[in-house]
VODOZA-565627 format. One record per residue: x, y, z of N, C-alpha, C, O in turn. Coordinates in steps of 0.1 Angstrom, whole numbers, plus 5000, padded with zeros to 4 digits. Example, Ala and Ser with C-alpha at 12.3 -4.5 7.8 and 13.67 -1.06 7.14 Angstrom:
513249435078512349555078513249675078514249675085 512849785071513749895071512950005079513450115080 
end
This chain:
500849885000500050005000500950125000501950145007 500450204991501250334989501250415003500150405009 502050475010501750545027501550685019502050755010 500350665028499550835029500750935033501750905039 500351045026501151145030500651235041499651305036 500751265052499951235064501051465071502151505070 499751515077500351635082499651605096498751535098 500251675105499551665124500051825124501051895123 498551835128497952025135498052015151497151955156 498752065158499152035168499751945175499251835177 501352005182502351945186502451905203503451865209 501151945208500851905224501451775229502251695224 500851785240501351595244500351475235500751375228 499051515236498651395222498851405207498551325198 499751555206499751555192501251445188501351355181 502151525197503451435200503051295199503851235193 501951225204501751145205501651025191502150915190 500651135182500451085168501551115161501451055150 502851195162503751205154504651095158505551055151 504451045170505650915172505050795164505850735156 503850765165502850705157503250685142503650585136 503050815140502950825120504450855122504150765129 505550895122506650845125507250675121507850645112 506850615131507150485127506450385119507050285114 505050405116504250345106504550335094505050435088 504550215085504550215071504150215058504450195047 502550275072501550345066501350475060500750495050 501750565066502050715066503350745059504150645057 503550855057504450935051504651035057504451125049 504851105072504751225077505751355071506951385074 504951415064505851515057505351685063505751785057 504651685072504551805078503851805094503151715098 504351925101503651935111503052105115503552205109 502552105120502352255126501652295138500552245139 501952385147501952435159502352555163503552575162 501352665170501952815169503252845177503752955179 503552725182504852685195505952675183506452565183 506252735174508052695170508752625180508952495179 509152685191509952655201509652505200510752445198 508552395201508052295202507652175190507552055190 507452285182507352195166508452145160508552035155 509652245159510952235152512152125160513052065155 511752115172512852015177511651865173512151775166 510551855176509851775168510351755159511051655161 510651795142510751795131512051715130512151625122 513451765140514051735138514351605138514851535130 513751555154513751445161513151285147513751195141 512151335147511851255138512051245120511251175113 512951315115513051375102511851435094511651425082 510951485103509951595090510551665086511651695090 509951705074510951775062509951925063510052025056 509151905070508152075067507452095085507052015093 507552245085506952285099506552375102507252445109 504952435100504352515098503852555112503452485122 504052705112503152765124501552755120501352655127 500452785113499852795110498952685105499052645094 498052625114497452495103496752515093496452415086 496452645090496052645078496752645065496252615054 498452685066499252705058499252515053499152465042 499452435064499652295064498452255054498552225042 497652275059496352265050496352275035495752215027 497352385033497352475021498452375011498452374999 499352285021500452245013499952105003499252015007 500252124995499752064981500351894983499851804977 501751854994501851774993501851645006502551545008 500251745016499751705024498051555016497451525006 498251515025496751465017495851425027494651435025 496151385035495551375048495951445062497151445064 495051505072495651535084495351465095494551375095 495951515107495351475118495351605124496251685123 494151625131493851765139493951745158493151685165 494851805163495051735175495651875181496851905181 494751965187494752095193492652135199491652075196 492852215206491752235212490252235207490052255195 489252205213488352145202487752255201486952255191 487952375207487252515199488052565187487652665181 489052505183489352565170489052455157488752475145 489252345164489052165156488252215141488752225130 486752225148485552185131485952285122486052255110 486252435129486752535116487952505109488052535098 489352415118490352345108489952245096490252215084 488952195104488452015095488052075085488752045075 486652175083485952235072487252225060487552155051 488152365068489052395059489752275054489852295041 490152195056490752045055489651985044490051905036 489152005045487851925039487851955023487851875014 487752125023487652205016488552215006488452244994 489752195013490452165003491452015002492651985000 490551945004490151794999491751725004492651664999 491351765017492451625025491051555035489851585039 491951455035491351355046491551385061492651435064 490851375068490751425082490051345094488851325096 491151315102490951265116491051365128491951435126 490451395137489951475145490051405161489651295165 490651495166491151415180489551455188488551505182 489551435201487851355210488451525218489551575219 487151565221486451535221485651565200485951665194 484851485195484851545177484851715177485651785170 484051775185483851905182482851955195482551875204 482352125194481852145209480852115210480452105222 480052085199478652005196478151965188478751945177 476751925189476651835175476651875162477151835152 475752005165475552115150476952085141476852035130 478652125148479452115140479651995137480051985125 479451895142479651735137479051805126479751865118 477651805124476951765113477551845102477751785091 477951955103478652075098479851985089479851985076 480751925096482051855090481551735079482051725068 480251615083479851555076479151585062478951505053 478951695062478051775053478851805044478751775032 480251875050481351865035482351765032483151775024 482051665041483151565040483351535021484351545014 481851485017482151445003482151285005481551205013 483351264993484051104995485351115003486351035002 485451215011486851205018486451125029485351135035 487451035034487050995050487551095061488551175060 486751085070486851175078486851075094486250975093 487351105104487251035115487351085129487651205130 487251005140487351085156488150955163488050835162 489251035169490250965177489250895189489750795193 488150915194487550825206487550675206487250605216 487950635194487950505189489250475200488750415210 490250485202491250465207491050365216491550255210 490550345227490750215232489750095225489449995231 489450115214489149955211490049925202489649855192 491449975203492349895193493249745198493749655191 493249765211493749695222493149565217492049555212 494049445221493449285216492149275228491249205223 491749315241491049295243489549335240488449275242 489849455233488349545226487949435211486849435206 488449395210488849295195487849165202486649125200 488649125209487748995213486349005223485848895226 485749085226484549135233483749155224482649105226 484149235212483349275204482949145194481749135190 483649055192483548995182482648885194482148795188 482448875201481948785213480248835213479248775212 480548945214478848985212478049025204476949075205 478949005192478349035176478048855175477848815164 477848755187477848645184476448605185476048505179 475448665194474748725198474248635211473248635217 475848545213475448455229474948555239473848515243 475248675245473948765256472648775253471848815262 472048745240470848765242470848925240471848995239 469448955242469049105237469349175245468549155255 470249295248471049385256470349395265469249395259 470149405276469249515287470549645295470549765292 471149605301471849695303473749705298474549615295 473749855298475149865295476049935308475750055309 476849895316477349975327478650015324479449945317 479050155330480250245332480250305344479350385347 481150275352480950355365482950335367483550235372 483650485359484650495365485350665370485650765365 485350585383485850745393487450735396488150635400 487650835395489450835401489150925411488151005409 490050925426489551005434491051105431492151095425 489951235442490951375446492051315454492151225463 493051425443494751435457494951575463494051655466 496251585465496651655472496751835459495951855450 497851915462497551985454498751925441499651845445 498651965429499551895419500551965418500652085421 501751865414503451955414503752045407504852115408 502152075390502352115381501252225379500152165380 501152335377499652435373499252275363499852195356 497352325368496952255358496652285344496252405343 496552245337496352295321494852345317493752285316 495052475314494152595311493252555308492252595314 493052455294491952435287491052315291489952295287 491952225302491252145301489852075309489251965308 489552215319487952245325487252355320486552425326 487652355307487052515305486352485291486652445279 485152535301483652485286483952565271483652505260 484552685271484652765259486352695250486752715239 486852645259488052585252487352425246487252375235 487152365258486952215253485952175248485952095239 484852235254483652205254482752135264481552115264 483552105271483552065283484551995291485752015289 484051895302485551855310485651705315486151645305 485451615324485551525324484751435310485251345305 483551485306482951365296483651405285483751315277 484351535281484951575272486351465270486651375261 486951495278488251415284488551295284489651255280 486751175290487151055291485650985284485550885277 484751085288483551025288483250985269482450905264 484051045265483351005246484250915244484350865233 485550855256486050745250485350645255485350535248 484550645268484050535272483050495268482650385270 482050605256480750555249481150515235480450455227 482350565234482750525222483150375222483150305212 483450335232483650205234482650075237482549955234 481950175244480350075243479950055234479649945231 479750165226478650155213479450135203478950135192 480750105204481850015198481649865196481349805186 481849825210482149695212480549615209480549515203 479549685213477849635206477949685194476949745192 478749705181478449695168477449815164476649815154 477549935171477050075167475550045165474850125159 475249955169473649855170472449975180471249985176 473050045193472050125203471950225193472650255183 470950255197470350395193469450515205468250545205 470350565213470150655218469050745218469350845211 467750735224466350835222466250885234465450975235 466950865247466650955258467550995269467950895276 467951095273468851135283468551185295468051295294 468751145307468751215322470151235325470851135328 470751385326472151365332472351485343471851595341 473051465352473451565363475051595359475551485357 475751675357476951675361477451795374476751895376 478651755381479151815389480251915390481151825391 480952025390482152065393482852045400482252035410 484352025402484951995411485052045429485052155433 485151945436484451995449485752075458486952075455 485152145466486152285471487452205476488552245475 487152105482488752065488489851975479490951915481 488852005463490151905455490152045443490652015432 489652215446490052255438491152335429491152425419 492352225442493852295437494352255424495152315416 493352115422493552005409493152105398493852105388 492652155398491952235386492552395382493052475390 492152415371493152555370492252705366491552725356 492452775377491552875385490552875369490852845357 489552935376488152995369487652905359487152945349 487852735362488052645354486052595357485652585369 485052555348483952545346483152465341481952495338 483752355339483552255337483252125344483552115356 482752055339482151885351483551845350484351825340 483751825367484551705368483951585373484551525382 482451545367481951435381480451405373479451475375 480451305364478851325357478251145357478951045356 476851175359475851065361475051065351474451175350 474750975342473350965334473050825329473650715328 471650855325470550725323470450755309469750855307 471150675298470450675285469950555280470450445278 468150605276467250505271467650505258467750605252 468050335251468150325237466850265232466150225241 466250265216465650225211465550085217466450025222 463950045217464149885220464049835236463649725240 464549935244464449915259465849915266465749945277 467049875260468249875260468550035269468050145267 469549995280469350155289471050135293471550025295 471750245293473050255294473150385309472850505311 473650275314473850355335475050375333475850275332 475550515332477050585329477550675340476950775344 478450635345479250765355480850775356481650675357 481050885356482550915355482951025356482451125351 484151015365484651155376485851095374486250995369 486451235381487851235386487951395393487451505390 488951355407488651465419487351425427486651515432 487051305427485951265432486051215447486951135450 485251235456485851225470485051085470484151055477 486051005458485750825465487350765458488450815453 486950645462487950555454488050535441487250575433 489250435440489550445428488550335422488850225425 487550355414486550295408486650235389486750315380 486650105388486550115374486249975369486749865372 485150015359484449885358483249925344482249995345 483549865334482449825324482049665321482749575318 480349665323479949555322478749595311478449705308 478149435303477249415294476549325299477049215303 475249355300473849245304472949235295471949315293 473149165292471749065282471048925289471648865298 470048905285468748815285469848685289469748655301 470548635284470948525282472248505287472748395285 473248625295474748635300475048795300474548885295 476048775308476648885309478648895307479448805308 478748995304480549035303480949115313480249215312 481949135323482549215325483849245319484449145314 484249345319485549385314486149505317485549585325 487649535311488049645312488249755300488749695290 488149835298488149925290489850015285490350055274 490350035300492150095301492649985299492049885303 494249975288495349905294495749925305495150005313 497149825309497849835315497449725329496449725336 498549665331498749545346497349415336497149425324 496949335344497049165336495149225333495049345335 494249175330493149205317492649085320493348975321 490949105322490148955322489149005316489149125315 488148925309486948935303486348825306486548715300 485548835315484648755321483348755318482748855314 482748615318481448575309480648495317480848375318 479648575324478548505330477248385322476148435322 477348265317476348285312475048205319475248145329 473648215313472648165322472648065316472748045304 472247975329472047825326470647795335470347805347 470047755324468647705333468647605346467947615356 469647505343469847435356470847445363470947345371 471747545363473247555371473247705374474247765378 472047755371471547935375473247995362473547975350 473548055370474748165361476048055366476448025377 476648025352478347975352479048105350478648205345 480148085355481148215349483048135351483648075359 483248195337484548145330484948305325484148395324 486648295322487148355316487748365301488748305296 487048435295487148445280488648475277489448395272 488748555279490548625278490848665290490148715299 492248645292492948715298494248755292494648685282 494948865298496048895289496749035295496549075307 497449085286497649235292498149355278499149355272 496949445277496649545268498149565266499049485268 498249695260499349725257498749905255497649925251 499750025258499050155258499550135240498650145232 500450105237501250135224499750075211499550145201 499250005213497750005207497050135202496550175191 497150175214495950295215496150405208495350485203 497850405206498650515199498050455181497050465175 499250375180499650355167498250245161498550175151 497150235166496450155160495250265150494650235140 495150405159494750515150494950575136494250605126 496150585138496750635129496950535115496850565103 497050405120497450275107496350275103496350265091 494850295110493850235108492550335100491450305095 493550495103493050595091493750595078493150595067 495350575080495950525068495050475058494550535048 494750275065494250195056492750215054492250145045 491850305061490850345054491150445045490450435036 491950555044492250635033492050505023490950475017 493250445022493850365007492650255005492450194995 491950235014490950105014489250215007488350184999 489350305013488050395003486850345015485750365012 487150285030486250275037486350365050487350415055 484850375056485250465071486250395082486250275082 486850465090487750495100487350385108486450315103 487650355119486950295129485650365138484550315140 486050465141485250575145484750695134485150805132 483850625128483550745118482550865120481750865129 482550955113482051085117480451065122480051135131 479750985117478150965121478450905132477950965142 479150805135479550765148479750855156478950875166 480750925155481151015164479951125168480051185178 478851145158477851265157476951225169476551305177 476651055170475951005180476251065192475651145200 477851015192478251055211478051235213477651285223 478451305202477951415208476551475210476151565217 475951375201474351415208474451355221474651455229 474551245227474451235235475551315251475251305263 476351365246476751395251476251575251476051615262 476151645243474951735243473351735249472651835250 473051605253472051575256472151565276471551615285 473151495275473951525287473951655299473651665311 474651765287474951885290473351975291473452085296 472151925286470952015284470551955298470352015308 470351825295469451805311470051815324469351815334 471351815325472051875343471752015339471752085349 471452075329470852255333469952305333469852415336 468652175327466952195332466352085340465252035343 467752055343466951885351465651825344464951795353 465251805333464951745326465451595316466451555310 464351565316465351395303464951495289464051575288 465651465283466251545268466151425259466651315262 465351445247465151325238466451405225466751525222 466651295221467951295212467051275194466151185195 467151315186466951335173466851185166466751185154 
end
């Protein structure tokens, strides 16, 4: 396969990220980067031999011997890069949170065209364990979904060794903060690993800001949820019980499970330390057996370089991303849906 000739708009810690990525891939061709940090792009450039290094993502955009990007800078600038990206007919991957709401999803899909276009939330189902769950329950041994569970909290520390970073409780930068952060990777993975099968019609959600004795963690006048609960009704009866914090005055909590008619899964969603996927199933005369499907241990280096290969080979393959843009449009309705009812305390029906 011919390697994409591949540009990355932002040199942050996740942008760095994707250039170590597309860097060593033999998918890509990384022939540009850009970042209004010189100071930060150019030792980049060197490190890895790019040959081009733009302040300006739009100039990147502009370069004729870009053909695809990855956009990986704050999500209030994101959909007006993508458009542009679009516009002038590169392919485009888009780091999570997709955009500050749904309107611009729809906005990006509208000019996509035949270009593929995609959202980094996909990230943890690159891992061998997201691989074998999914393929487990496209089997259709659970039976007809009833519930989908998320309930993961990190608790508050002390004050941090480092200012925390500006943008990342601040609703006009990100668009929001912990669901922004974690929460569209964790529905991205549910409505992943079920085969993009739910269909989302109803939302109850509360979220919280961070509480006064953990708010050294956060970086002043910062306004964002660090702490959110919600009930989403899917088409069919299927109901997804979601919560996820961090600065949370509990323990360290983490845990996604799947309940159907006929068994259930638990599992983990993070790499890192040893990995089970556990499979309850019902037995009319032995009540519930439970065995271990996999065990093993993820790997973070997945999460990285399985993005980037995997927009490559949808470029050159002419199919969507793993996370493609309607995909991703889902989670921000719902995640929009989220954000309406913790501010009328109301359930919010989704489109």
């Amino acid at each position: 396969m011919k390697p994409v000739r591949l540009g990355i708009i932002g040199c942050g810690v996740i942008g760095s990220s994707h250039i170590e990525a597309a860097s060593k891939s033999e998918l890509t061709d990384l022939v540009a980067i850009a970042d209004l940090r010189e100071e930060v792009a150019k030792p980049l450039a060197a490190k890895h031999g790019i040959p081009k290094v733009y302040r300006e993502g739009e100039d990147l955009i502009g370069d004729a011997d870009v053909e695809a990007v990855i956009l990986a800078m704050p999500a209030c600038v994101r959909a007006n890069l993508g458009l542009k990206a679009f516009g002038a007919g590169k392919h485009v991957l888009t780091e999570k949170p997709v955009a500050m709401y749904a309107g611009e999803v729809q906005s990006l899909i509208d000019s996509r065209g035949d270009l593929v276009g995609g959202c980094c939330s996909s990230r943890f189902r690159f891992p061998e364990s997201a691989g074998v769950v999914t393929d487990f329950i496209a089997t259709g041994v659970l039976g007809a979904l009833r519930v989908i569970h998320c309930r993961a909290l990190r608790p508050g520390t002390g004050p941090p060794a480092t200012s925390p970073p500006e943008w990342r409780l601040k609703k006009a930068l990100n668009g929001g903060g912990i669901m922004s952060n974690w929460g569209c990777y964790d529905l991205d993975y549910l409505l992943g690993i079920t085969g993009w099968t739910l269909k989302p019609k109803m939302v109850l959600g509360q979220t919280w800001t961070v509480p006064p004795k953990f708010s050294a963690m956060a970086a002043p006048d910062s306004d964002a949820e660090t702490h959110l609960a919600a009930h989403v009704r899917c088409a069919g009866g299927t109901v997804i019980q979601f919560e996820r914090g961090e600065m949370v005055a509990a323990r360290l909590e983490r845990a996604w499970k799947i309940v159907g008619t006929e068994g259930s899964l638990e599992l983990q969603m993070r790499p890192g330390g040893e990995n089970t996927i556990v499979y309850n199933k019902a037995d009319s005369e032995a009540g519930v057996v439970t065995e271990t499907i996999w065990e093993g241990e993820d790997q973070w280096d997945a999460t990285r370089d399985g993005l980037v290969d995997d927009f490559a080979s949808a470029i050159r393959e002419g199919r969507p991303p793993r996370t493609s843009l309607e995909n991703a449009l889902v989670i921000q309705q719902i995640t929009d849906a989220i954000y309406e009812s913790a501010e009328t305390g109301e359930a919010v029906r989704i489109p």
